[in-house]
C-alpha positions in Angstrom: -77.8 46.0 -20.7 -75.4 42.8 -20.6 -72.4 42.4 -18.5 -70.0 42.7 -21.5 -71.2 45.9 -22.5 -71.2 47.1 -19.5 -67.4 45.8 -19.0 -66.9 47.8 -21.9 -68.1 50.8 -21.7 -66.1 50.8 -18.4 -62.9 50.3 -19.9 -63.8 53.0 -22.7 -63.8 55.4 -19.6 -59.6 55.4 -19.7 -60.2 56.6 -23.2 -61.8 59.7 -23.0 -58.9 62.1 -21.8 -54.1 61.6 -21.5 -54.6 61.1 -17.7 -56.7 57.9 -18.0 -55.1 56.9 -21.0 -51.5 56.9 -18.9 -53.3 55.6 -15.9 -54.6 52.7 -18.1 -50.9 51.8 -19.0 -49.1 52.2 -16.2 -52.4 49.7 -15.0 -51.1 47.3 -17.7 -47.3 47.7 -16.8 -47.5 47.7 -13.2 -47.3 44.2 -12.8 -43.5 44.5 -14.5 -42.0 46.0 -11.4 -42.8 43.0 -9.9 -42.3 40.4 -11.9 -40.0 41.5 -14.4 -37.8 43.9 -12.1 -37.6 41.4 -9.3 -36.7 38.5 -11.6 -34.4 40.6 -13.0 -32.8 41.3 -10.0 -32.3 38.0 -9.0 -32.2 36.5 -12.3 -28.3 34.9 -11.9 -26.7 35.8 -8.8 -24.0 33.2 -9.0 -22.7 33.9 -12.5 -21.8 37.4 -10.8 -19.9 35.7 -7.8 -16.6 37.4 -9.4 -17.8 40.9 -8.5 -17.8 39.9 -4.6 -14.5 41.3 -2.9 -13.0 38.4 -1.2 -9.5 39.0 0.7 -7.1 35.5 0.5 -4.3 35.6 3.3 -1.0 33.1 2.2 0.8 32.6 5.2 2.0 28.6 4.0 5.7 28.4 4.3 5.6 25.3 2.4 7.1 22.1 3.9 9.3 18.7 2.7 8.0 15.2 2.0 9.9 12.2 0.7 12.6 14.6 -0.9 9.8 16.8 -2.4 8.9 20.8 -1.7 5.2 20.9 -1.0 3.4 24.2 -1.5 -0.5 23.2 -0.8 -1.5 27.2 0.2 0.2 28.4 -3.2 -1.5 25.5 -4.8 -4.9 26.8 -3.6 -4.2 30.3 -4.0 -3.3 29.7 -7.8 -6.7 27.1 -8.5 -8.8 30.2 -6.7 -8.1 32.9 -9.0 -8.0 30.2 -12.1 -11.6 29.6 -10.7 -12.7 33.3 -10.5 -15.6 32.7 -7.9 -14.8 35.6 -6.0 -12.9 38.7 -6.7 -10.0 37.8 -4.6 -7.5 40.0 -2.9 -4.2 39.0 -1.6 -3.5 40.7 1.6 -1.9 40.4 5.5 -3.7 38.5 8.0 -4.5 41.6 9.4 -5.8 43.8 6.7 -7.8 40.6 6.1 -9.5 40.9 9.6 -10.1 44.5 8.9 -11.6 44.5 5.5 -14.5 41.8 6.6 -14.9 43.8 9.9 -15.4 47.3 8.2 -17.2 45.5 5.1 -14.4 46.3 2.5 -14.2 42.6 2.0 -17.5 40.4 2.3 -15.1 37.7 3.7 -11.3 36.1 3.8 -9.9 32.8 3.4 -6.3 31.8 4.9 -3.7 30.0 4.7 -2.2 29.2 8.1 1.8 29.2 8.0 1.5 25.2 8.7 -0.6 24.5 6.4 1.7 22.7 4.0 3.5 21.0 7.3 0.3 19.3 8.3 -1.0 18.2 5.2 2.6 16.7 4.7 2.6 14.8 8.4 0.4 12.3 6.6 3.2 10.0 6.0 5.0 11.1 8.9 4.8 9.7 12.4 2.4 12.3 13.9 -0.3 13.2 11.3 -2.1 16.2 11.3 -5.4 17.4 9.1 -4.7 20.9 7.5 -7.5 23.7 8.5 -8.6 26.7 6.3 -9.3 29.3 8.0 -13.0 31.2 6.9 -13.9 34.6 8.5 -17.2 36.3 7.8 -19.4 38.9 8.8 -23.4 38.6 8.9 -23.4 42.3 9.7 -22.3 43.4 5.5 -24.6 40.4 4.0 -25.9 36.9 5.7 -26.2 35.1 2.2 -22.8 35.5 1.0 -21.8 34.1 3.9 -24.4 31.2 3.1 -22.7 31.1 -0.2 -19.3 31.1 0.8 -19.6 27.8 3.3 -20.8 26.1 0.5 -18.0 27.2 -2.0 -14.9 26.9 0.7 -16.9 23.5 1.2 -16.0 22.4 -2.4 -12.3 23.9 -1.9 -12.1 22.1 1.2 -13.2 18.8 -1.0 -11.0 19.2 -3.5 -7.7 19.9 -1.3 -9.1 16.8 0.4 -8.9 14.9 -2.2 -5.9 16.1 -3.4 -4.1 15.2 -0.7 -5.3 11.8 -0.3 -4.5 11.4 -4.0 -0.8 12.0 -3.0 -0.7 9.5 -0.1 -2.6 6.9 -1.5 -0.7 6.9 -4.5 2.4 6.5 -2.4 0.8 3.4 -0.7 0.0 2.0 -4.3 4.0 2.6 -5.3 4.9 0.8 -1.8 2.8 -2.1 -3.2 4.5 -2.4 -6.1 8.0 -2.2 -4.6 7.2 -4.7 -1.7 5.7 -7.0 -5.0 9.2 -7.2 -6.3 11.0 -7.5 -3.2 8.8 -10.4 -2.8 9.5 -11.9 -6.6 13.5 -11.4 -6.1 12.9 -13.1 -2.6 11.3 -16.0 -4.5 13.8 -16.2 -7.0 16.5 -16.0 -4.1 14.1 -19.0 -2.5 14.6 -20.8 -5.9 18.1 -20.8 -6.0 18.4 -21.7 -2.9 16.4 -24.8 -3.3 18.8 -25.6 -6.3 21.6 -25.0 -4.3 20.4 -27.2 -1.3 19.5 -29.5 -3.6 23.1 -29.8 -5.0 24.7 -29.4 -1.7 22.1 -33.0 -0.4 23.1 -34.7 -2.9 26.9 -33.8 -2.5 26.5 -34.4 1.3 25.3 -38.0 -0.1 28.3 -38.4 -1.8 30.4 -37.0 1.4 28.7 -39.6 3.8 29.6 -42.5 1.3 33.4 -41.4 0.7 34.0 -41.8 4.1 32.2 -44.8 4.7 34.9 -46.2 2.2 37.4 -44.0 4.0 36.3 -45.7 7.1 36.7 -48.9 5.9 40.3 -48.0 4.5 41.2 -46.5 7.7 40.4 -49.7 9.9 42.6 -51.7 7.8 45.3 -48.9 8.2 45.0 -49.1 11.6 45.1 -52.7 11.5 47.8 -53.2 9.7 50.1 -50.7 11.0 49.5 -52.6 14.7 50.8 -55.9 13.1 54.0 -54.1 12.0 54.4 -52.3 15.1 54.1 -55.2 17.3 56.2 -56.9 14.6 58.8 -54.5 15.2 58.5 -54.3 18.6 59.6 -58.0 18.3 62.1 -56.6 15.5 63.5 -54.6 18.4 63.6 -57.5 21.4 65.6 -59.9 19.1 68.0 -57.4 18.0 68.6 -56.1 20.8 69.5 -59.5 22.5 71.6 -60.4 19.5 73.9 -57.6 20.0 73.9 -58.1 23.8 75.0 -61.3 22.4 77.1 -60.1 19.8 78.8 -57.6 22.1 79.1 -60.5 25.2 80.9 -62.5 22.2 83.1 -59.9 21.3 84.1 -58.5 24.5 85.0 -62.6 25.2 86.9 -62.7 22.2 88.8 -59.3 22.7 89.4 -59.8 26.3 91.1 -63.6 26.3 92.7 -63.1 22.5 95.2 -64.6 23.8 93.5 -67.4 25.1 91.1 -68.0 22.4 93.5 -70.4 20.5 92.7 -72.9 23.2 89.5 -72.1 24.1 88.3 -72.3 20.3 90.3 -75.2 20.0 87.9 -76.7 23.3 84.7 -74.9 21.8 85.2 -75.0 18.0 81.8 -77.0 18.5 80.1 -74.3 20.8 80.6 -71.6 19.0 79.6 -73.0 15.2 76.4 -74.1 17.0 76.3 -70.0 18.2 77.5 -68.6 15.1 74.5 -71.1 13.1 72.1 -69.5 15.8 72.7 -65.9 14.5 72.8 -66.8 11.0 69.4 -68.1 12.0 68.2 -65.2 13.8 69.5 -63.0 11.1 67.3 -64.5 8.2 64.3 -64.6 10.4 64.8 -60.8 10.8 65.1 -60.0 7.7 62.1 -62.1 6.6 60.3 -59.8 9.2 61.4 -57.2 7.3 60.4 -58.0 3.8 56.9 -58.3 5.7 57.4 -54.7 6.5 58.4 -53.9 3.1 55.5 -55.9 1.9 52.5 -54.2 4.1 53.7 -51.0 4.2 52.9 -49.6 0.7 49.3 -50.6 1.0 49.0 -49.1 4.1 50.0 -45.7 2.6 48.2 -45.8 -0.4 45.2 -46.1 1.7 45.8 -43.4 3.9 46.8 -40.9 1.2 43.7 -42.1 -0.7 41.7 -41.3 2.5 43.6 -38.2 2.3 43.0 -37.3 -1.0 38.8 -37.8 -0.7 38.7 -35.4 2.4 40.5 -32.6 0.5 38.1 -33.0 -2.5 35.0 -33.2 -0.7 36.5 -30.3 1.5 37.8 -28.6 -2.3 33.9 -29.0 -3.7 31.7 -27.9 -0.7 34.1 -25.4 1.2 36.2 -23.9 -1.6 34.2 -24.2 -5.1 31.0 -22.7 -3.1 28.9 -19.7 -4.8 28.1 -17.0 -3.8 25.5 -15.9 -1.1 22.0 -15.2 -1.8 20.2 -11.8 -0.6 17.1 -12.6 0.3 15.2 -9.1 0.7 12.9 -8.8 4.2 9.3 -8.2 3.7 9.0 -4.9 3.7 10.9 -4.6 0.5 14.6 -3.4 2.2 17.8 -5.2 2.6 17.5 -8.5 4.6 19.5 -11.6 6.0 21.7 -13.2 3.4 21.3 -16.9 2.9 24.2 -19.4 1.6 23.6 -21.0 -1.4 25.9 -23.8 0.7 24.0 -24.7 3.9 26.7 -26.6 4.9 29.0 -24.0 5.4 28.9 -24.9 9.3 30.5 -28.0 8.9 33.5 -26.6 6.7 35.8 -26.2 9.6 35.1 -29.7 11.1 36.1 -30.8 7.1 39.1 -28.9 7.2 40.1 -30.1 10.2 39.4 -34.0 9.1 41.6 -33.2 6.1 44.2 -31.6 8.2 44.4 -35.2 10.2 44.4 -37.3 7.3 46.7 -35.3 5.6 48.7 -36.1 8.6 48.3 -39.6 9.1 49.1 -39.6 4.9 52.4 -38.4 5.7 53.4 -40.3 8.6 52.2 -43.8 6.6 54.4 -42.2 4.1 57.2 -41.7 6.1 56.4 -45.7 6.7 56.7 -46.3 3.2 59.6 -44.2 3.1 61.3 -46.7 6.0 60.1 -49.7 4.4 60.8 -48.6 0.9 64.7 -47.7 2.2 64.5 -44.4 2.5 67.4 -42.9 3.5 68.9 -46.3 3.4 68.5 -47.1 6.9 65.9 -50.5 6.1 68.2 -51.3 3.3 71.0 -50.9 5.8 69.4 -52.8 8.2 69.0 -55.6 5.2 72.4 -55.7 4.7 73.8 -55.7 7.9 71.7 -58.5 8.8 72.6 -60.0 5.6 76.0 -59.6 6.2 75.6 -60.9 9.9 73.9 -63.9 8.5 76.5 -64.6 6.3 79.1 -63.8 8.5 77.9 -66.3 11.1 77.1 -68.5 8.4 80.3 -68.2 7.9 81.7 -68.5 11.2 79.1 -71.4 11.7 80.7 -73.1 8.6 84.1 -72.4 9.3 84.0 -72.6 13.6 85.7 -76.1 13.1 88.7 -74.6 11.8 88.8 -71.6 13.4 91.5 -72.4 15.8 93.4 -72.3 11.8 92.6 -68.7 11.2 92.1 -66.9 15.0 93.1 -63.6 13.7 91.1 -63.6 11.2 88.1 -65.2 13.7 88.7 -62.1 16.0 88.3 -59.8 13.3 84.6 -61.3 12.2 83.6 -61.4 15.8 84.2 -57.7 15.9 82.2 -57.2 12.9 79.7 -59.5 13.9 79.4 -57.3 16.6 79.6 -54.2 14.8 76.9 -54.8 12.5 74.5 -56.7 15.8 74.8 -52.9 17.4 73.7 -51.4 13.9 70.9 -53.9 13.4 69.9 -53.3 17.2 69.8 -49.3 16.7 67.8 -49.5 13.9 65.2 -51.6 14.6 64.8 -49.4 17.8 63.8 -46.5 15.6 61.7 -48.8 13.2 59.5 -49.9 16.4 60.2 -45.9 17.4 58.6 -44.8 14.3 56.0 -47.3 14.1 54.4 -46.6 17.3 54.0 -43.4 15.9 51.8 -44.4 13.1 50.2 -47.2 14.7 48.9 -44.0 17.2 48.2 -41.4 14.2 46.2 -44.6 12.0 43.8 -44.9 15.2 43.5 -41.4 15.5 42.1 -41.3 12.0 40.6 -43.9 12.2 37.8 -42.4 15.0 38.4 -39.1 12.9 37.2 -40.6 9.9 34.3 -42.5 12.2 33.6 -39.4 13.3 33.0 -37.6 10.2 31.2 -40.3 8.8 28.7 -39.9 11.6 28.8 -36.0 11.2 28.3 -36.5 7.1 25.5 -38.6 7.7 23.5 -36.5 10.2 24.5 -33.4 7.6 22.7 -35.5 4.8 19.8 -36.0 7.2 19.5 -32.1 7.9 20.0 -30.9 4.0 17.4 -33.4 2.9 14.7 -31.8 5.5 16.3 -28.6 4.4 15.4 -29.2 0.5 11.8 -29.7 1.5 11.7 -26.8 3.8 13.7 -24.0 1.1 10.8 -26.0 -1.5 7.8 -24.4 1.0 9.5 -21.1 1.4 10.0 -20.8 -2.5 6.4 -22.1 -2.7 5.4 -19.1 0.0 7.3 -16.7 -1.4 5.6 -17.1 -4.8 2.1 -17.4 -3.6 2.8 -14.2 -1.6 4.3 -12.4 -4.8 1.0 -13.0 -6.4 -1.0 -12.0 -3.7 1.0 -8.3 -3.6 -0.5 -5.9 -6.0 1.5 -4.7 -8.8 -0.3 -1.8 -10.4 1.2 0.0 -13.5 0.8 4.1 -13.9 -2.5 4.0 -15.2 -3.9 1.4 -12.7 -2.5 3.1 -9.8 -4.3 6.4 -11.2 -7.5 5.2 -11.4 -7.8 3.4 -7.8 -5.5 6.8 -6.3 -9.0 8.5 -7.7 -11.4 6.4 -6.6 -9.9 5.7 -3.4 -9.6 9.8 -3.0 -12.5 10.1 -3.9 -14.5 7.0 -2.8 -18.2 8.4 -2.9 -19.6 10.2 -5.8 -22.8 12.3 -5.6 -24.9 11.2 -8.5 -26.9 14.4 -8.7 -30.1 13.6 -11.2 -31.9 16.9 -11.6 -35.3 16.2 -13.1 -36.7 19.3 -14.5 -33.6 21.7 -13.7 -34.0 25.5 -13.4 -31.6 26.7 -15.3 -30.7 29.7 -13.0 -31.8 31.3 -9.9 -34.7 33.5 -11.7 -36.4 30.5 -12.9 -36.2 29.1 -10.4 -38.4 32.0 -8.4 -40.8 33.0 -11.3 -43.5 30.6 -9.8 -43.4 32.7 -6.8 -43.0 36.0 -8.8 -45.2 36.3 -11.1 -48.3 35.7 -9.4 -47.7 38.1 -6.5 -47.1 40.4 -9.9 -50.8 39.3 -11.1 -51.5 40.1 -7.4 -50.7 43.2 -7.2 -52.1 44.2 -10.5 -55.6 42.9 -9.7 -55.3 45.4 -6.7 -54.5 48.3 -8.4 -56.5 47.4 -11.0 -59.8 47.8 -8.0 -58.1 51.4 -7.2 -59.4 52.4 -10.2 -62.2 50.4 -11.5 -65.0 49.9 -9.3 -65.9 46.4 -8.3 -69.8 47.1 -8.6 -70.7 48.9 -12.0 -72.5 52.3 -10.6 -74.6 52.2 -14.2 -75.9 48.1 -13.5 -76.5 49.2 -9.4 -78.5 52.0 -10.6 -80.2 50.4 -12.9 -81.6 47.6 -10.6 -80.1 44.5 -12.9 -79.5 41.2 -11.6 -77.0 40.7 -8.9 -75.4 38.5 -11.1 -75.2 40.9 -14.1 -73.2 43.8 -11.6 -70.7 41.1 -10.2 -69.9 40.1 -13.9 -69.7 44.0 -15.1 -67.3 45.0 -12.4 -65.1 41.1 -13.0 -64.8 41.5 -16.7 -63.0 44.6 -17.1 -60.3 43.5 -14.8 -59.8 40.0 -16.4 -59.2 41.9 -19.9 -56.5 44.0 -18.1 -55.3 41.0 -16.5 -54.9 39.4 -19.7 -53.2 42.3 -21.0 -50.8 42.2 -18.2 -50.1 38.8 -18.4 -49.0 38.8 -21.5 -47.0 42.1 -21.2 -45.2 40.6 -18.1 -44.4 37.3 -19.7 -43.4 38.8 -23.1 -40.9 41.1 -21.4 -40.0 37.8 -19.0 -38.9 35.9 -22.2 -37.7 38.1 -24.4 -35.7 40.4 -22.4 -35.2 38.7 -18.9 -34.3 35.2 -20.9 -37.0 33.1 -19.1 -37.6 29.8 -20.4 -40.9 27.7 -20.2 -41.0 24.2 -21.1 -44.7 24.5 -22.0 -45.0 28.6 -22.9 -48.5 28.3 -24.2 -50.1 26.6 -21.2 -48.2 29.0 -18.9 -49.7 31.9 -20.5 -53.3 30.1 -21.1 -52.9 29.1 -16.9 -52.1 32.4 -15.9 -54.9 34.1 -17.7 -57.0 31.8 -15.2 -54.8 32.9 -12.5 -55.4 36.5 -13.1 -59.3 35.8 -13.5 -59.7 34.2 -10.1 -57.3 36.9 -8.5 -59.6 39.5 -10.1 -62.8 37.7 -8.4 -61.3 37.7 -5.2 -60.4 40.7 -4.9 -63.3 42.0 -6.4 -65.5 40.2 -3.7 -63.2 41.8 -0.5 -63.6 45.5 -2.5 -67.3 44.6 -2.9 -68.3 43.6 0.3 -66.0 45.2 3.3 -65.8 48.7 1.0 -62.3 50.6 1.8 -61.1 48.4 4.8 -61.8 45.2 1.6 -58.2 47.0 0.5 -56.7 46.4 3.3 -57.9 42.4 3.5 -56.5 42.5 -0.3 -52.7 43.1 1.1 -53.4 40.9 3.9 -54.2 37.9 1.8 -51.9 39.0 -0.7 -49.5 38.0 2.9 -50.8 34.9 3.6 -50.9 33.7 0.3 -46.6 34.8 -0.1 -45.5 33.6 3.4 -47.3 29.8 3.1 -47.1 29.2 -0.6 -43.6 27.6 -0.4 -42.3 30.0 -3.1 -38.9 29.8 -1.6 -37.9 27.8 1.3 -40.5 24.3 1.4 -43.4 25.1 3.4 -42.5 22.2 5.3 -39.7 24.4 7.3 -42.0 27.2 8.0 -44.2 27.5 11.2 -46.9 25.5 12.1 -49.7 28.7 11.2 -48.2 28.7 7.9 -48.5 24.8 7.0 -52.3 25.2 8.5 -53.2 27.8 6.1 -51.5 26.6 2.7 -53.7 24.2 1.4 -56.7 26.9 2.1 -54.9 29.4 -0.1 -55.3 29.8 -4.3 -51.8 31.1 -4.7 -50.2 27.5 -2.7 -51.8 25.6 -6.1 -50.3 28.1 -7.9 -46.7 28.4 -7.0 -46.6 24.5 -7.7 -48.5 24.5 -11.0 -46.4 27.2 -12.1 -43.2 25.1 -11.5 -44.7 22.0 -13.5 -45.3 24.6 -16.6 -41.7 26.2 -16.5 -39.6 23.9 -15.5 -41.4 20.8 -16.7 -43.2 17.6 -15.0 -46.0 16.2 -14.5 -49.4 17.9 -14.9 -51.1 16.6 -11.9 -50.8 19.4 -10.1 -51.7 21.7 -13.1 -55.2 20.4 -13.2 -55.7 20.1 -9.7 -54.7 24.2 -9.4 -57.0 24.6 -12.3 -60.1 23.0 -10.2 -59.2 24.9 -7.7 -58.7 28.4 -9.3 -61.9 27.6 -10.4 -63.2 27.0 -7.5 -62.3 30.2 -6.0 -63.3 32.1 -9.0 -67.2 30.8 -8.5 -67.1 31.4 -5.3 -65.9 34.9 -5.0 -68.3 35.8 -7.7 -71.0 34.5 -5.9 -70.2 36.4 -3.0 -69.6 39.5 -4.8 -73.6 38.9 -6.1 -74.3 39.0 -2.7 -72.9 42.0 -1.7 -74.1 43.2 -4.8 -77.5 42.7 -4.3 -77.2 44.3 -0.6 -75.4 47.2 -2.4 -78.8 47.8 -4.3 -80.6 49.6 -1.3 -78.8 52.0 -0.4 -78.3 53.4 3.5 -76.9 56.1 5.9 -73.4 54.1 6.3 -73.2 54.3 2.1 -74.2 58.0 2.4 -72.1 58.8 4.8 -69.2 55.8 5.4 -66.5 55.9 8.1 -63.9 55.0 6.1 -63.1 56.2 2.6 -60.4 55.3 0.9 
């Protein structure tokens, strides 16, 4: 009889009576409780993070910055329960510390009551990072606690982030504002230069005024020593011309009564005396039209002098603008800068002007004299006109004077009268002159003086044009080297800068959940089992082919087929329930179901050939492979991390090749490793079913330990 039939007609045993028949289908289903249930189970755990009790402890009081109420804990607090990843409870710090230590609550997060004060220090003097406070227990579950680190590690991130946001947006603001500190600066700068400019060129103009007013001042000075050592002489001669005069007179009056003879004995003396005053006289006054000639000039040229000191003074002292902030650096009120520069030199102007202005009057007091003011000059004129016509006079008429004695006596008074007169006021001519002469040289150095000082001014504003030029120049290469961001601009760099480094997470091939990604792993431990259970109740050697003497090859086939059909069966039970009601999703369904009919055939062999050949203690091997095969296939952590026994043994093991070919099929790849599990299943499957021939053929002869075994199962 052939190995099909024989598979057959062992199958058709579950047939014959309800207690196979349900044995047969809980056969089929049993590989659901451990594929299907246990996928189920794990299927999503995250999506159902809202359903673990979490307690949240607020203890921020909140804190000020820049004028602004920060509230980063309520911040939080609000974000978490918009997030619903736990099921959060606001309580106390200490019912907190009780719930996670009697289990009520998995874990807590807190606030601390500074919370908002040290995120806030960051633009204070003493900054200071902000700590939330995580509490857990491993004792009520180790991997929500796993979980949780790498949620609070996100919150962490994202109040991070926030944070810096805030500061760095401030920083980007403080650009900005220092940027048009820096532009008002450089206008400052540029009307500066202007007004340097102006106040150069107006120096210029200052320097060459009194050059002129130099030249106008020497001549003053000149000429008013002329007339003052002219009147000095004024003084002498009149002076001894009333000593004279008064000699004369006293003569006269004293001997009147012996004049007659006496003028009769010097008729000749005293016309020659009387022609020398007439003489004198006219000299005198010549002197004085000299005076009245020189004088005039001399005051126009110190009022003129006058007058360009009080404009220059009027145009840089008194018409000045007005001064020029120029902002400091870091953006705030600064020095203030003149648009005049040569403000310094205002009170050395005014006091140049104050002198000239002086000098101005006492020329004009000069002019005044000379022009007859007060009619003292004009006086003087006349009295010396009438004393040189008097002693003309006398002069003409001394031959006859012994005639008209009386009338003689009464000219020599007069003559006298008006010498005295003439005497006096030429002393306060020369008085007055001296004055000027002292006050002309006076402004004279004064003007000198200035001159020099206008001229090193000049020197100083020019070099001060070219240096204002480089600080406008500065301050406008330094405006466009600030950053000036707009709203939008400072947004985006706030976020990058925040936020510098981005994980570009590329999954290739991405589980969609958490079941899919452990159905590799599942599923064949569920094909596993079923194999087993499947050898509990179908023997691995058909009774019917042993007893019959076939072929060893014929009895491993009979007792391997029956188990593959049910292995097909379950497969495609399990997987049916796995997509339609556990929502598993295979990016090649028809090769995973094709693959795992294979993987079910070279399960059956194996364990087939442990049933076959080590009897009841074979069962035993069964679950010991069975934990081999889960603990190095890498179905959850990579084997890589496991123990050095475990990476020995994976490459050895069927279920290794098919943990990763599984993966491939679901999830998607590359089908390497699909074929290479498929050589390898293979493999295994030939092997096992030569070895169960073996054992088979030993099986045939039958001896005491098969009559009578020491272990039966």
């Amino acid at each position: 009889m052939r190995s099909p039939r024989l598979a057959a007609l062992e199958l058709r045993r579950f047939a014959r009576g309800r207690l196979p028949r349900a044995a047969l289908v809980a056969l089929l289903l049993l590989p659901l409780l451990y594929g299907a249930l246990y996928l189920w189970s794990f299927w999503d755990p995250y999506s159902r993070l809202d359903r673990i009790p979490v307690a949240l402890v607020n203890d921020d009081r909140g804190a000020s910055a820049d004028g602004k109420r920060i509230h980063a804990g309520d911040d939080i607090t609000e974000g978490l329960r918009e997030s619903e990843t736990f099921d959060w409870h606001e309580v106390s710090a200490e019912a907190a510390r009780a719930g996670v230590e009697d289990g009520t609550y998995y874990l807590s997060l807190t606030m601390p009551a500074d919370f908002s004060e040290r995120i806030a220090s960051s633009s204070g003097d003493s900054p200071e990072t902000g700590a939330l406070q995580v509490r857990t227990n491993d004792a009520n579950n180790y991997i929500v606690g796993q979980i949780s680190r790498t949620v609070f590690s996100e919150v962490r991130t994202a109040a991070s982030t926030k944070t810096s946001r805030s500061f760095l947006d401030k920083i980007f603001i403080s650009f900005s504002d220092i940027h048009g500190a820096t532009v008002e600066a450089a206008d400052g700068a540029d009307r500066l230069k202007g007004g340097i400019g102006k106040a150069e060129k107006g120096s210029k103009a200052l320097a060459d005024g009194l050059k002129e007013a130099k030249d106008g001042s020497g001549s003053l000075s000149k000429g008013v020593s002329r007339l003052d050592t002219g009147a000095g002489d004024l003084e002498d001669g009149s002076a001894q011309v009333a000593e004279g005069t008064q000699a004369l007179a006293d003569k006269v009056n004293g001997f009147a009564d012996e004049v007659g003879p006496f003028l009769r004995k010097n008729e000749k003396s005293i016309g020659e005396t009387a022609q020398l005053v007439a003489d004198a006289a006219g000299t005198v006054r010549e002197n004085l039209d000299d005076l009245v000639e020189r004088a005039p000039a001399a005051a126009q040229d110190a009022r003129d002098a006058s007058d360009r000191l009080a404009d220059v003074y009027r145009t840089r002292c008194e018409s000045g603008t007005a001064p020029v902030p120029v902002p400091s650096a870091s953006g705030g009120p600064g020095d203030v800068l003149p648009e005049d520069p040569a403000g310094p030199v205002c009170a050395d102007l005014e006091l140049a002007k104050d002198a000239a202005a002086d000098v101005a009057e006492i020329a004009g007091q000069l002019e005044t004299l000379a022009g007859d003011a007060d009619g003292e000059l004009a006086k003087l004129d006349r009295h010396l006109a009438t004393l040189q016509k008097q002693a003309q006079a006398l002069a003409d008429r001394a031959p006859h004077l012994s005639e008209d004695l009386a009338e003689a006596v009464s000219k020599v008074n007069e003559l006298n009268e008006g010498a005295g007169k003439v005497a006096t006021g030429s002393k306060k001519l020369h008085s007055g002159l001296g004055t000027a002469r002292t006050g002309a040289k006076d402004l004279d150095e004064g003007v000198g003086e200035l001159k020099t000082g206008a001229t090193d001014l000049n020197g100083g504003l020019f070099k001060l044009v070219g240096g204002s030029g480089k600080l406008a120049d500065g301050l406008h290469d330094g405006a466009e080297q600030i950053p000036d961001y707009d709203k939008d601009e400072r947004d985006l760099r706030t976020e990058v800068m925040a936020d510098p480094v981005q994980l570009a997470n590329q999954a290739l091939h991405k589980a969609p959940n958490y079941g899919t990604g452990f159905a590799p792993y599942f599923i064949p431990l569920s094909l596993w089992v079923g194999a087993m259970v499947a050898y509990m109740l179908i023997a691995p050697l058909n009774r019917r082919a042993l007893a019959a003497g076939a072929s060893a090859w014929r009895i491993a086939l009979a007792g391997w087929l029956p188990v593959v059909a049910v292995g097909v069966l379950q497969t495609v039970a399990l997987m049916a329930v796995l997509h339609w009601a556990v929502g598993l999703q295979m990016a090649r369904a028809a090769g995973t179901v094709g693959f795992l009919c294979l993987v079910t055939a070279c399960f059956a062999a194996i364990v087939q050939w442990l049933n076959a050949r080590f009897g009841a203690a074979g069962r035993i091997l069964v679950l010991a492979v069975l934990m081999l095969q889960l603990t190095s296939a890498g179905g959850t952590y990579p084997v890589q991390t496991s123990p050095g026994f475990f990476n020995a043994i994976h490459p050895w093991l069927p279920m290794s090749y098919v943990v990763e070919a599984l993966r491939r099929l679901i999830s998607g790849g590359g089908l390497g490793p699909v074929w290479q599990a498929c050589a390898v299943l293979a493999v295994f499957t030939a092997g096992a079913l030569a070895l169960t021939a073996l054992s088979a053929r030993g099986k045939q002869v039958w001896t005491l330990d098969r009559l009578h075994p020491d272990l039966s199962l």
